[in-house]
C-alpha positions in Angstrom: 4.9 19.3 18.3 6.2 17.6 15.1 9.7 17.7 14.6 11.0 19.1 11.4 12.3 17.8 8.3 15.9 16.9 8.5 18.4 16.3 5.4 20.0 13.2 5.2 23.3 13.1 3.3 25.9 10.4 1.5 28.7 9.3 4.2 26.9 10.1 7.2 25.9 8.4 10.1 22.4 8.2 11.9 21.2 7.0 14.6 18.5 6.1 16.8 16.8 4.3 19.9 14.7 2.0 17.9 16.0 0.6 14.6 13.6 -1.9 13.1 16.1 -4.5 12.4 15.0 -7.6 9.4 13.7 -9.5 12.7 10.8 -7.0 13.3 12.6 -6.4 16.9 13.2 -2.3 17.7 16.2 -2.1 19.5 19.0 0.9 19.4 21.4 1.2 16.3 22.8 2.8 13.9 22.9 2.8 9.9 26.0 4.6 7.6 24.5 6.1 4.5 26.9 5.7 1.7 26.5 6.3 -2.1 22.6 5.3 -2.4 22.8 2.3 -0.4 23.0 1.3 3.0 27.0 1.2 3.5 26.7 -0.6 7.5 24.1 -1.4 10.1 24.8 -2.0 13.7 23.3 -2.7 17.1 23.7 -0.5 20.2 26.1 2.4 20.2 27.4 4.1 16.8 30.8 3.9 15.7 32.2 7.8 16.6 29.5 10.5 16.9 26.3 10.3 14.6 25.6 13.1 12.4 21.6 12.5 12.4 19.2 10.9 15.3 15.5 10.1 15.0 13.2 8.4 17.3 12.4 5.4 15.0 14.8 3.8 11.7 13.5 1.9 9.5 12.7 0.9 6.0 10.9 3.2 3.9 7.3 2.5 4.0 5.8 0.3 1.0 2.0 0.8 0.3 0.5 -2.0 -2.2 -3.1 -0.4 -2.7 -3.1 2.8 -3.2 -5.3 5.1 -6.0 -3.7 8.8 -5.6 -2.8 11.2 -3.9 -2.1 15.1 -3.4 -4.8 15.7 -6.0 -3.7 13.5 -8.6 -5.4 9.7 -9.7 -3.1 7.1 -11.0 -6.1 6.1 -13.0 -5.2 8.5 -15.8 -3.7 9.0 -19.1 -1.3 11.1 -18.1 1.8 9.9 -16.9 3.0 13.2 -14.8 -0.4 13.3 -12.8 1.0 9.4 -12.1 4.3 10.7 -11.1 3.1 13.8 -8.8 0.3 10.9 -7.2 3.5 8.9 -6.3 5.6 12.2 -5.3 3.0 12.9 -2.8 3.0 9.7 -0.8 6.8 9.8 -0.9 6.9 12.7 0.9 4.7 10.8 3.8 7.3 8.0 3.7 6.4 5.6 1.3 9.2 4.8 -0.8 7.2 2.2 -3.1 3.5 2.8 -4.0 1.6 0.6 -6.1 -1.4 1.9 -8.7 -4.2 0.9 -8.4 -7.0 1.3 -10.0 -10.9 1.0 -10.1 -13.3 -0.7 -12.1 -13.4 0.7 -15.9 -14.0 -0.5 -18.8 -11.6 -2.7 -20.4 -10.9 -0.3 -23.3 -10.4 2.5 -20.7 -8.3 -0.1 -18.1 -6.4 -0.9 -21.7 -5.2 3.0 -21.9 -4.4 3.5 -18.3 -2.0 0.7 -17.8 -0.4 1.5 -20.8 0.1 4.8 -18.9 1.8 3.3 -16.0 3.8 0.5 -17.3 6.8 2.4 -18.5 6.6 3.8 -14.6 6.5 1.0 -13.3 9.7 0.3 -15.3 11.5 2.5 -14.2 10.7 2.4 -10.8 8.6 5.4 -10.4 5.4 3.2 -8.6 6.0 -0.5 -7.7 3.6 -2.0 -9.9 0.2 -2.0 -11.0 -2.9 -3.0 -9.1 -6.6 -4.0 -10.9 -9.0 -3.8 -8.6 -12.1 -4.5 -10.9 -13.9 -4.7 -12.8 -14.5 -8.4 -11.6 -15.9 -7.7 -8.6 -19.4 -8.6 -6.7 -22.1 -6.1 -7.2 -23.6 -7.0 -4.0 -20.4 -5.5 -2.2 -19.4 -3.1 -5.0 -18.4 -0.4 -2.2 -17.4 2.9 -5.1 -17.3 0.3 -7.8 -19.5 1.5 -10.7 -21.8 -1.0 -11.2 -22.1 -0.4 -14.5 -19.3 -1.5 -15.6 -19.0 -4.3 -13.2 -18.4 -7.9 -15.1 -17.2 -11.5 -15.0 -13.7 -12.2 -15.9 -13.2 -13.4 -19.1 -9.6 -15.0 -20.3 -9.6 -12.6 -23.3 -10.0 -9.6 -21.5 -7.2 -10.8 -18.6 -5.3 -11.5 -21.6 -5.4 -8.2 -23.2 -4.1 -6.4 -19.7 -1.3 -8.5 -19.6 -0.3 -7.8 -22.9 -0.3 -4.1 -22.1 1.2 -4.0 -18.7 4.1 -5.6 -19.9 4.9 -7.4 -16.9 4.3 -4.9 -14.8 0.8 -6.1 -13.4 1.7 -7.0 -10.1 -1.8 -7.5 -8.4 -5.3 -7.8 -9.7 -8.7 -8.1 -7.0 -11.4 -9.9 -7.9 -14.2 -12.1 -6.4 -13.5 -15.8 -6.5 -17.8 -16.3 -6.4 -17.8 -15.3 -9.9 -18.4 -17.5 -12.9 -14.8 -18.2 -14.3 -13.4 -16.8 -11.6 -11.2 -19.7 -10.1 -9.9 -20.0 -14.1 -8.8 -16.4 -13.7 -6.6 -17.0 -10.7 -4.5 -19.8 -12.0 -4.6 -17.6 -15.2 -2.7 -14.5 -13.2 -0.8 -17.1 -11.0 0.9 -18.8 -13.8 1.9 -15.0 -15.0 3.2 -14.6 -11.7 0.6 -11.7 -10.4 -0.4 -11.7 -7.0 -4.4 -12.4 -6.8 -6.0 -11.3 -3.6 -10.2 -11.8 -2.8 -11.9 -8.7 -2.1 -15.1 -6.9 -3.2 -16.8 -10.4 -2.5 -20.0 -12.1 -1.3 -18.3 -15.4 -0.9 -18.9 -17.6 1.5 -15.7 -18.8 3.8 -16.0 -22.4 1.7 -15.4 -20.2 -1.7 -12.9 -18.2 0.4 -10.6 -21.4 1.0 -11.1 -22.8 -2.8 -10.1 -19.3 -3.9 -6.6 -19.6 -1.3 -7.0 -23.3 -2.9 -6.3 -22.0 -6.3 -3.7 -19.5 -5.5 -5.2 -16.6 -4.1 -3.0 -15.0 -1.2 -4.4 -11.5 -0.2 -7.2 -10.3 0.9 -8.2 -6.6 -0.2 -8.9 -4.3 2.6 -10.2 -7.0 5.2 -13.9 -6.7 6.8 -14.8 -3.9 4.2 -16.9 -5.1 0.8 -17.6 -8.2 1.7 -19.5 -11.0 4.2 -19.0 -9.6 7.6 -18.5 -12.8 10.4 -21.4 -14.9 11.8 -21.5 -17.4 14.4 -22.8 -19.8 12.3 -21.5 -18.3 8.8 -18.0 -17.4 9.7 -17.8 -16.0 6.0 -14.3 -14.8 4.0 -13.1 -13.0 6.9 -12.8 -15.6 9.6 -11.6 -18.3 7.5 -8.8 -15.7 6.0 -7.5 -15.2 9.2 -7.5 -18.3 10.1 -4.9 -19.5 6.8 -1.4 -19.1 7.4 -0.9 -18.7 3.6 -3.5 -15.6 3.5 -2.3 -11.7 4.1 -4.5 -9.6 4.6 -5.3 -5.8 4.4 -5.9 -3.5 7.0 -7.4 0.3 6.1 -6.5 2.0 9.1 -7.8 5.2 9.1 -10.6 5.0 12.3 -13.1 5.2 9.8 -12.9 2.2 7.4 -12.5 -0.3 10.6 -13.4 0.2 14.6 -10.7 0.5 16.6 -11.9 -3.0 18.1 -11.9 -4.6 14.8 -8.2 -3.3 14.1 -6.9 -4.7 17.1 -9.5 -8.0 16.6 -7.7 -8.6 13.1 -4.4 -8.1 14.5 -4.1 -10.8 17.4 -6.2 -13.1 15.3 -4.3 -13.1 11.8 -2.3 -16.2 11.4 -1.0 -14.7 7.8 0.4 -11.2 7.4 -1.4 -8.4 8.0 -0.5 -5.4 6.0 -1.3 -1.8 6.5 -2.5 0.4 3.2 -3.7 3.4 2.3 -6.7 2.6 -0.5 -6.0 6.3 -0.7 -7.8 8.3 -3.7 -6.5 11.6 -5.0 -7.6 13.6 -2.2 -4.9 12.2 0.2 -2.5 14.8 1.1 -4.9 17.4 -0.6 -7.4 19.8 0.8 -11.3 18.6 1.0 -13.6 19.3 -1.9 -15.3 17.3 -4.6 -13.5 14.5 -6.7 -13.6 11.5 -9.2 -12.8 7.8 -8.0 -13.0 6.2 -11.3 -16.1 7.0 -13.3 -17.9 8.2 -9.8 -18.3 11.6 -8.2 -17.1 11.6 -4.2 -16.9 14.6 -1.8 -14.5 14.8 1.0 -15.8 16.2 3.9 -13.2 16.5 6.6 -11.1 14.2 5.1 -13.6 11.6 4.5 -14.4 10.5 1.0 -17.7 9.2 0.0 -19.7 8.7 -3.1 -21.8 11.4 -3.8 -24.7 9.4 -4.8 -25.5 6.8 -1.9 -22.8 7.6 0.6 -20.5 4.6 0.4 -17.0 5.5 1.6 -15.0 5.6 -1.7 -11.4 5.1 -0.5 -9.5 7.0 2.1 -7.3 10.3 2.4 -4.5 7.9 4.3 -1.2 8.2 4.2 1.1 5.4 5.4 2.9 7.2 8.3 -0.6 8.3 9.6 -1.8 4.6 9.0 1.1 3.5 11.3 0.5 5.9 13.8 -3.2 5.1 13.8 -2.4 1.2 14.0 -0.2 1.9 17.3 -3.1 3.9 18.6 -5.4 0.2 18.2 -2.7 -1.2 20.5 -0.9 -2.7 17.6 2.9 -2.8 19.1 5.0 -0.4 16.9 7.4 -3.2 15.3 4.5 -5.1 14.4 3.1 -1.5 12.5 6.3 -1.0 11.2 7.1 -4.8 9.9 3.4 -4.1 8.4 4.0 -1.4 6.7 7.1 -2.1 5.7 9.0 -5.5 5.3 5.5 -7.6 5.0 3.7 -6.0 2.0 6.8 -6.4 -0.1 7.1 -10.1 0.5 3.2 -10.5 0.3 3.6 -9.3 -3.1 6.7 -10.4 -4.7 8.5 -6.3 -4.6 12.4 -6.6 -3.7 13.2 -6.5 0.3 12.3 -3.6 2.6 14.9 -4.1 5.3 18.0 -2.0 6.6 20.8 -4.8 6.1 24.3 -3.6 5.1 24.8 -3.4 1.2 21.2 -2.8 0.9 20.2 -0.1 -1.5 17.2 0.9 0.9 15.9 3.5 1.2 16.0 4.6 5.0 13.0 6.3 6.7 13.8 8.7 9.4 10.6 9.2 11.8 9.7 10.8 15.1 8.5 9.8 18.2 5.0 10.1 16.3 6.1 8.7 13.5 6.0 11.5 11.2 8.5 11.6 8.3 12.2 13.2 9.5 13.9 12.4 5.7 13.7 9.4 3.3 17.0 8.5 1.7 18.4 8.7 -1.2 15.5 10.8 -2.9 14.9 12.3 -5.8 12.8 15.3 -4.9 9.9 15.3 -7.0 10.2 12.2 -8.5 8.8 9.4 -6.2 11.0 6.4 -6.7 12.4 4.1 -5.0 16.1 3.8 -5.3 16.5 7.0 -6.9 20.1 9.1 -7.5 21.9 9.0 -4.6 22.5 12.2 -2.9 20.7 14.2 -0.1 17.7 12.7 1.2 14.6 15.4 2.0 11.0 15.0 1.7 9.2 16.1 -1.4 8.7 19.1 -2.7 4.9 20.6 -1.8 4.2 17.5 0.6 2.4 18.3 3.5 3.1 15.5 6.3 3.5 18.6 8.9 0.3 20.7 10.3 
């Protein structure tokens, strides 16, 4: 059975069997919780008697593609339906969430990362994410097609201008015309460009990594799938050291086989995410992704017109456990869902090292959320007002 939600307060001491430590090694520790940062770490036995234990210690998780959740779309105008998207995933553990969104128009893009930029700010989600419109029609996935386009240096401009700084990632497909123009564009403003909704072949794959690309979006889905003879983007990506690449681990975007394929062969990073949509967290029923209808049908989202899945209803500690269950070793899902997607795109260290202002994740032997700390209960952001650490308000991580 799931263990319950503990509290996690200021001055205390936890401790556990298997701390992921910054080397991605689990071994037994111990971590002193003090005014909203991480006051001491140590190895092996506690200092005196600890006040909390949890099967598993570790960073809190960071998720760098993620559209919703708990009902809510970041791909709004409303900055609280941002905020309660954010809350949700929180409350499953991930203490930084990225918002992304689908392909729009560029008027309607213009408005919604207006929306998030002042969260991003202030911490509330770690960034913004484009993924579209410049994408491949032939691997659209629940792109509309519609509004589907090349990338134009004007256009790039004007979301730059708007996000502020805050435009941490954009996807597009390096086959496009302009498209290699685009990534040095975004490189020189310092946002991460990763290769995803693509028909490229794996010689426009390494001319994209060439020009500065270093992720791939949600690896082996919407694009070339591998051929003996035309190995295609996904073979030569994991074959490049510099390339990270994204894992949807949900045992429906990717075969079991394929998960644990990707995982011994990656010579980059592999990171886990969610690609979640609103309905993550939430109960099944009908929804938007973007300008598309879906329905969720025990827990699977699709587009309503043609099928195509249309995101996930993931959550990060289910995307860990799930990873473990492909024979992934638990540091490795850990490090993945922690530590490696904040390197691979430029967010501030997700490691338990003294001084640090964490947060700390509390899980159970099944990986299922114990506390995150510090929290702000309802808020969803990382390094929130120190204080006790529980999980959000109206999450449901516990069935």
């Amino acid at each position: 059975m799931p263990s319950r939600p503990m509290t996690a307060r200021d001055g205390e001491l936890v401790s556990s069997p298997q701390v992921l430590f910054p080397d991605d090694v689990l071994r037994p520790g111990w971590v002193r919780l003090e005014a909203g940062e991480v006051g001491e770490v140590g190895s092996g036995r506690p200092p005196g008697t600890a006040d909390l234990e949890c099967a598993y210690l570790t960073p809190g998780f960071v998720d760098v593609h993620c559209h919703g959740g708990g009902g809510h779309s970041f791909a709004t105008t409303d900055p609280d339906e941002a905020v309660m998207a954010a809350a949700a995933h929180r409350g499953h553990g991930s203490i930084a969430v990225m918002a992304s969104l689908v392909t729009a128009s560029i008027d309607e893009l213009e408005t919604q990362v207006a929306t998030l930029a002042p969260l991003a700010r202030d911490g509330v989600v770690a960034g913004i994410h484009l993924e579209g419109p410049w994408l491949s029609p032939a691997h659209r996935g629940a792109h509309d097609p519609h509004l589907l386009k090349d990338p134009l240096p004007a256009d790039i401009d004007r979301l730059l201008a708007v996000a502020d700084g805050q435009l941490r990632m954009v996807t597009l497909a390096p086959e496009l015309p302009g498209a290699h123009l685009a990534i040095e564009q975004l490189t020189r403003q310092g946002v991460v460009v990763a290769v995803g909704h693509t028909d490229a072949d794996h010689v426009q794959l390494r001319a994209a990594v060439d020009a500065g690309a270093r992720v791939v979006t949600h690896v082996c889905n919407a694009m070339r799938p591998i051929h003996h003879r035309q190995p295609g983007p996904v073979a030569a990506a994991l074959n490049d050291r510099r390339v990270a690449v994204e894992l949807v681990v949900d045992g429906v975007h990717v075969h079991p086989e394929t998960v644990a394929l990707v995982t011994r062969a990656a010579l980059g990073e592999v990171l886990l995410v969610t690609d979640a949509m609103a309905a993550a967290g939430a109960d099944d029923g009908p929804y938007r992704l973007g300008s598309l209808d879906v329905d969720v049908v025990d827990g699977v989202a699709r587009l309503r017109a043609g099928g195509a899945i249309a995101g996930s209803t993931l959550t990060m500690d289910r995307a860990v456990r799930t990873a473990v269950s492909c024979g992934m070793p638990p540091e490795r899902a850990l490090a993945s869902a922690t530590r490696l997607p904040a390197h691979a795109v430029g967010l501030p260290r997700a490691a338990l090292v003294t001084g640090g202002s964490g947060p700390v994740l509390g899980l159970d032997e099944e990986f299922e959320p114990l506390f995150v700390w510090p929290f702000a209960p309802g808020v969803g952001r990382p390094g929130g007002p120190p204080g006790d650490a529980t999980l959000a308000e109206g999450a449901r991580p516990w069935k």
